[in-house]
C-alpha positions as CSV (number, residue, x, y, z in Angstrom):
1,X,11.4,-4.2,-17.5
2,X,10.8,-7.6,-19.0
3,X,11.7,-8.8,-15.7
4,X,8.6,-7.0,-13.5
5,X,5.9,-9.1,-12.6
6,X,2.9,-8.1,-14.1
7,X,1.4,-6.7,-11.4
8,X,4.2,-4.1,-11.1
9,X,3.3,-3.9,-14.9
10,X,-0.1,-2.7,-14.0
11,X,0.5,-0.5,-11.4
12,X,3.0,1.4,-12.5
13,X,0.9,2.0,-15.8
14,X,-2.5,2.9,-13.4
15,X,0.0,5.3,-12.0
16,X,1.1,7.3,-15.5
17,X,-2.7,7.2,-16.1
18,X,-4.1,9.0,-13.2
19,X,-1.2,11.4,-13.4
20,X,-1.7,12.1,-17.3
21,X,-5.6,12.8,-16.6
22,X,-5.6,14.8,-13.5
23,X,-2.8,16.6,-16.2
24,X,-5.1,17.1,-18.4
25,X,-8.2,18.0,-16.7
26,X,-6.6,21.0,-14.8
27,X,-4.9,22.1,-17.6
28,X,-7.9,21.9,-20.2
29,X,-9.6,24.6,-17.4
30,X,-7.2,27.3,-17.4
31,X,-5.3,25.7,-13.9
32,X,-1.6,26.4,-14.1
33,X,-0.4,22.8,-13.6
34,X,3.3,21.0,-14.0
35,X,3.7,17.6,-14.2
36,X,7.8,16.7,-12.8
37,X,8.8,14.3,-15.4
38,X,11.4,12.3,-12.8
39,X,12.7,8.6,-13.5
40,X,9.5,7.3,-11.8
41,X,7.1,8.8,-14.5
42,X,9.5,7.9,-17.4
43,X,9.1,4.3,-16.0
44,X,5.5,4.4,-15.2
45,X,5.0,6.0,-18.8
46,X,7.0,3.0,-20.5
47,X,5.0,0.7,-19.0
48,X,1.6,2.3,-19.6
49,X,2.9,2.5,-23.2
50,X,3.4,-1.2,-23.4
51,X,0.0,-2.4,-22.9
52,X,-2.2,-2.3,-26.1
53,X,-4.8,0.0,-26.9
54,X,-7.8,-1.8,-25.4
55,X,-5.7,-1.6,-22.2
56,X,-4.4,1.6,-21.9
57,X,-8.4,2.9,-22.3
58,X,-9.3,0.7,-19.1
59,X,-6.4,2.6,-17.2
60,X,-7.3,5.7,-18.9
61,X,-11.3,5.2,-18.2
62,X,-10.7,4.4,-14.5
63,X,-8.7,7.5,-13.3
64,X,-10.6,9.9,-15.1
65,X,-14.2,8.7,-13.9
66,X,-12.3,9.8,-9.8
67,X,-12.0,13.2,-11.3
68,X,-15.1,14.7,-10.2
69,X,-15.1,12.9,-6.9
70,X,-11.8,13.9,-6.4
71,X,-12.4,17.6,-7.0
72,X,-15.5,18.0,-4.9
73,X,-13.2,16.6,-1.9
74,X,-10.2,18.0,-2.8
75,X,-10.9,22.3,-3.5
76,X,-7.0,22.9,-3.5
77,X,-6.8,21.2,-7.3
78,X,-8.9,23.9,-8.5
79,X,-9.2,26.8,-6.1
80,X,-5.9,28.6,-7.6
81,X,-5.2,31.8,-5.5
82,X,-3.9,33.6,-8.4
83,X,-2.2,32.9,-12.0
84,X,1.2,32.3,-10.0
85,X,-0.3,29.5,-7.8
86,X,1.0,26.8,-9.6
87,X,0.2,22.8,-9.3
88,X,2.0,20.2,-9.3
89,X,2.2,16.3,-10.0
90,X,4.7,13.7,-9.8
91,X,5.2,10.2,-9.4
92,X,7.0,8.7,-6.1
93,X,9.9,6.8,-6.8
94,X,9.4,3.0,-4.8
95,X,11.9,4.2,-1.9
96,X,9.6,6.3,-0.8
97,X,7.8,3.4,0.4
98,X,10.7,1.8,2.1
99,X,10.9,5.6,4.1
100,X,7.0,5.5,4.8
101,X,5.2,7.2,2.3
102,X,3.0,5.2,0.2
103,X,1.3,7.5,-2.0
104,X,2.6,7.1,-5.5
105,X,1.3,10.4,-7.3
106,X,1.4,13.6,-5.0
107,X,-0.6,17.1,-5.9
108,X,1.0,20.2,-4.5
109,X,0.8,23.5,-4.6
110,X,4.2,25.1,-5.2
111,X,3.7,28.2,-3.0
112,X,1.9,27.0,0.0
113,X,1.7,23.8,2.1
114,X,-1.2,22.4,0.6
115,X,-0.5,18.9,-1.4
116,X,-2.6,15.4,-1.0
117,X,-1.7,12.0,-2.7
118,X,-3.1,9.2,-4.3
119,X,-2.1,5.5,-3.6
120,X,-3.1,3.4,-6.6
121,X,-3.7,0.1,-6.7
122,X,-4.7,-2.3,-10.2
123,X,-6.9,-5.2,-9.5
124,X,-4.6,-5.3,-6.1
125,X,-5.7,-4.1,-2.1
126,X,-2.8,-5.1,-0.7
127,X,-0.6,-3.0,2.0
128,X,2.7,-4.5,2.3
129,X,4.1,-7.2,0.8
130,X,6.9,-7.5,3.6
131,X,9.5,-10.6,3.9
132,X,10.4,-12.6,7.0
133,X,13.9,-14.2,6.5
134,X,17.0,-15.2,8.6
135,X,18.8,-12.1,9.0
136,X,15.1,-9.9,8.4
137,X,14.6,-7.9,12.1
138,X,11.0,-7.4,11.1
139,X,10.6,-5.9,14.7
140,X,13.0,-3.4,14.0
141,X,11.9,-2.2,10.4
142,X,8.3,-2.6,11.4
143,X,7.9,-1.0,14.6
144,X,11.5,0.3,15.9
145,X,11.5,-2.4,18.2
146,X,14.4,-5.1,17.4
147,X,13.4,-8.7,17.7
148,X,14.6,-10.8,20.8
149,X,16.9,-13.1,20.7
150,X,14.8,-16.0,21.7
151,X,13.0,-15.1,18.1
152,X,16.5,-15.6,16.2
153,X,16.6,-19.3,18.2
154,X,13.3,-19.8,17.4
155,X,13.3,-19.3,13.5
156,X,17.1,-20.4,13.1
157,X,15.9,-24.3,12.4
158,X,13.0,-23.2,10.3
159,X,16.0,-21.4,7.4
160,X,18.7,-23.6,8.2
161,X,16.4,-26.1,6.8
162,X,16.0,-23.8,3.8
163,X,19.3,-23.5,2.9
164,X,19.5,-27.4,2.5
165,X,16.5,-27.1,0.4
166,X,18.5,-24.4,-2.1
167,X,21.3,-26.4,-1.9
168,X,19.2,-29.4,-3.5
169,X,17.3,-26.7,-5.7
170,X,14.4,-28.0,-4.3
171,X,10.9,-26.4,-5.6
172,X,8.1,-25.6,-3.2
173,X,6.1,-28.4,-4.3
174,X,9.1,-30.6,-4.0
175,X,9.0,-29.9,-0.3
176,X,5.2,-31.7,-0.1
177,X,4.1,-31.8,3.6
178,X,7.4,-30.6,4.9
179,X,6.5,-26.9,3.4
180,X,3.6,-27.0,5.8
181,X,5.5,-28.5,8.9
182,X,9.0,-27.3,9.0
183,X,8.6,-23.9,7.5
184,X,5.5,-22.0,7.3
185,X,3.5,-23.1,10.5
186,X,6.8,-22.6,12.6
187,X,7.8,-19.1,10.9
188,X,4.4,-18.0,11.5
189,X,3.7,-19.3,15.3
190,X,7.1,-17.5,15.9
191,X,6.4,-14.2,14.1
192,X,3.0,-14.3,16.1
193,X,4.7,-14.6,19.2
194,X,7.5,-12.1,18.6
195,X,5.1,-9.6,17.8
196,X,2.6,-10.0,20.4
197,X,5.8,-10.1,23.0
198,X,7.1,-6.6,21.6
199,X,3.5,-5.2,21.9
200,X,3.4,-6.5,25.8
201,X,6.8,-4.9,26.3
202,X,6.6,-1.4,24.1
203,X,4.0,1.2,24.1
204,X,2.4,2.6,20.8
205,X,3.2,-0.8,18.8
206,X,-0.5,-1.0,17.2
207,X,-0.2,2.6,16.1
208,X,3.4,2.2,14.8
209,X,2.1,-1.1,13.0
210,X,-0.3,0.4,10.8
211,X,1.7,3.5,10.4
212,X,4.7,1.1,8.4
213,X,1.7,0.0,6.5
214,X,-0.7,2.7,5.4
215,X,2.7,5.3,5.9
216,X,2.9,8.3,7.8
217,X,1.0,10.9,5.3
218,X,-2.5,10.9,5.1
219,X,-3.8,9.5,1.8
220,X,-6.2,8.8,-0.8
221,X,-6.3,5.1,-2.4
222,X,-7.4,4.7,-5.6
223,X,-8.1,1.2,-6.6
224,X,-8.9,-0.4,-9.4
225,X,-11.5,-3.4,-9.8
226,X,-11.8,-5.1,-13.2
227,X,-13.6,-7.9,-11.8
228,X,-16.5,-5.7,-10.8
229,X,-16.2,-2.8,-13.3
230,X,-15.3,-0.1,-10.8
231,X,-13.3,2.0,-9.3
232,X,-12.9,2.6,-5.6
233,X,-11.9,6.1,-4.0
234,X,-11.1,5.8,0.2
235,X,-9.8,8.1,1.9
236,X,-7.4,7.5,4.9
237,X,-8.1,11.0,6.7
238,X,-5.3,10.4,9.5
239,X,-5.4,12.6,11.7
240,X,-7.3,15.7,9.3
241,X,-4.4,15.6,7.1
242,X,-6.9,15.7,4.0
243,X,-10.4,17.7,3.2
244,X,-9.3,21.1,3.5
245,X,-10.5,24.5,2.4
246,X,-8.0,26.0,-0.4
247,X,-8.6,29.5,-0.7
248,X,-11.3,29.8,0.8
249,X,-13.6,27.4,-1.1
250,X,-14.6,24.1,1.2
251,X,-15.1,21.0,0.1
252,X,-18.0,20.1,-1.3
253,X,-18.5,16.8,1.3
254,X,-16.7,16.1,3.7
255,X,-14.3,12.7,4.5
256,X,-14.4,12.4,8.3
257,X,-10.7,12.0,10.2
258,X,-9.6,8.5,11.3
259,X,-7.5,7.8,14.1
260,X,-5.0,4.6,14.3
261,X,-5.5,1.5,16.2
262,X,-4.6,1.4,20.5
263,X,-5.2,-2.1,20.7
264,X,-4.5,-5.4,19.7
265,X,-7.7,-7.5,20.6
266,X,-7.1,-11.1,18.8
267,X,-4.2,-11.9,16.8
268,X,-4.7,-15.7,15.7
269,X,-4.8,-18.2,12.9
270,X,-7.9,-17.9,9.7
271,X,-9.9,-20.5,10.1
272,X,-8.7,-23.9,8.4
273,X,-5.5,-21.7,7.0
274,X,-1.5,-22.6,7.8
275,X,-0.6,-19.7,6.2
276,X,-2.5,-16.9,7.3
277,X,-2.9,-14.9,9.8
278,X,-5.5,-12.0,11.2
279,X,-5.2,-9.1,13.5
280,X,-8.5,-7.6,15.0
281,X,-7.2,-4.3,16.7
282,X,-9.3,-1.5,18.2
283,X,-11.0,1.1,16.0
284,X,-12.3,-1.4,13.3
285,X,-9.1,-2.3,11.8
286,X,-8.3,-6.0,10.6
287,X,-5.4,-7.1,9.4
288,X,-4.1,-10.3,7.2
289,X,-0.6,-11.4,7.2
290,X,-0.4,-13.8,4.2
291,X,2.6,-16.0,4.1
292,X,3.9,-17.5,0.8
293,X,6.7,-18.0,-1.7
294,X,7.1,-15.5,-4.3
295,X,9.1,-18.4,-7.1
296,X,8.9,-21.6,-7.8
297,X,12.3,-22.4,-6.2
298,X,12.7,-22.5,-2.5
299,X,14.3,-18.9,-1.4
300,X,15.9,-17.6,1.4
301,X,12.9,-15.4,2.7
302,X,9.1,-16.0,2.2
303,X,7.2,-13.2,1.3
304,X,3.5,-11.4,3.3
305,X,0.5,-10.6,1.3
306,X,-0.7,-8.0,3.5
307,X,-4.1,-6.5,3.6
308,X,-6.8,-4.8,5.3
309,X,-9.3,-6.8,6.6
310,X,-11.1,-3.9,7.8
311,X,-10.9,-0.1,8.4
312,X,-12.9,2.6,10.6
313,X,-16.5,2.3,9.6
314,X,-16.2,6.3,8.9
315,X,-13.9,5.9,6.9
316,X,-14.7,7.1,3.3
317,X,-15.2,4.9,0.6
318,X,-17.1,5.7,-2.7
319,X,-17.6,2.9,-5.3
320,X,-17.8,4.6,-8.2
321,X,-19.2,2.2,-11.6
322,X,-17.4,2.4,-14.9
């Protein structure tokens, strides 16, 4: 544990707290709720235990002020059908992302199909935080299109230079200009161009692009924002998956259904950056893809800071103030 960053730190411990209230909410009103203690809630819970006292209130605070959003949108946590109709709650383990589910806590009802999920995020919006390396078919894990070969040509310079660097134990700054020149302007120009060739060449690529990075469930993402003293509740309807009638009680409001991206428009540099770059697809969706090194040392892969930009202006967002 000692190891984790402290923004795995904080987000496994946001996790444990959202899970423990939603717990104890629907339990403390008669709701017959089960929480699956896996290995992914006994490491979420060690973490949340680690932080002191002022901190674990702040994670506490945050998830339970969603509550009352959450169950207005969201009947099936309440609307029981009978004593029998059991919830319950767990905690993904962090394959599950790797396999395309991003949610990290997931409500559902034992005994009917009915189950949503939260993806929770501390002080952090980011999507993916993907690596481009030598032997890394980003193509392939991406979109289920391999990349050409003209791309493993293209990039092989860019690591073999690399590995001299590791063999020097070079540091990043060590590197000076060269980090700019020889590594992450080339990477980037040819990750640009790989992509936009396997979109020309394959249907569905945009779709299957943001499916690898919101996942392929429907979901709600909970984020946390100590800088302005909220929390942020959106909802990524895909395709209707979420906002349904349980037992015949609606929701209260409704979050409208969002479709996925058709079409790259612009796919370029930000402005006076050499290590970022935006996507502008169809639909309201923006993307950043930004490049850098996750140590100190010069590594074999360099890793992306990926975010949305921008979403479907229907999409539902509620800003809710602690």
């Amino acid at each position: 544990m000692a190891s984790d960053g402290k923004q795995v730190r904080n987000g496994k411990a946001f996790e444990y707290a959202i899970a423990i209230q939603y717990y104890t909410y629907l339990k403390d009103r008669c709701n017959a709720v089960s929480i699956v203690e896996n290995n992914a809630f006994a490491i979420a819970k060690r973490y949340f235990e680690g932080f002191p006292e002022t901190e674990r209130h702040k994670f506490l605070q945050a998830a339970y002020n969603t509550i009352d959003t959450m169950v207005r949108i969201e009947p099936g946590l309440t609307a029981r059908e009978n004593d029998t109709d059991t919830l319950s709650i767990s905690l993904n383990d962090d394959m599950s992302g790797e396999k395309g589910d991003v949610r990290d806590i997931v409500f559902k009802r034992l005994k009917s199909s009915w189950e949503i999920g939260f993806s929770a995020k501390n002080n952090n919006d980011a999507v993916k935080h993907s690596r481009l390396g030598k032997n890394l078919d980003f193509g392939q894990a991406w979109t289920g299109v391999p990349c050409s070969d003209n791309y493993w040509e293209e990039i092989r310079p860019i690591f073999d230079y690399i590995e001299e660097c590791i063999k020097n134990r070079y540091t990043w700054n060590d590197l000076g200009q060269n980090k700019r020149d020889l590594i992450y302007l080339p990477l980037l120009k040819a990750f640009k161009k790989e992509l936009l060739r396997i979109n020309h060449n394959n249907a569905h690529i945009p779709e299957m692009l943001l499916e690898y990075l919101i996942g392929n469930h429907p979901f709600y993402k909970i984020i946390k924002d100590d800088s302005h003293n909220l929390v942020i509740v959106k909802a990524f309807n895909i395709n209707g998956g979420l906002n349904k009638p349980y037992n015949k009680v609606r929701p209260a409001y409704s979050t409208p259904s969002i479709n996925l991206p058709h079409r790259i428009i612009e796919f370029e540099f930000k402005e006076n950056s050499d290590t970022t770059l935006n996507m502008v697809l169809d639909g309201g969706w923006e993307i950043s893809f930004r490049l850098h090194n996750a140590s100190s040392l010069v590594e074999r892969s360099l890793k992306f800071d990926i975010k949305l930009l921008g979403n479907p202006p229907v999409l539902f967002s509620q800003y809710i103030f602690q």
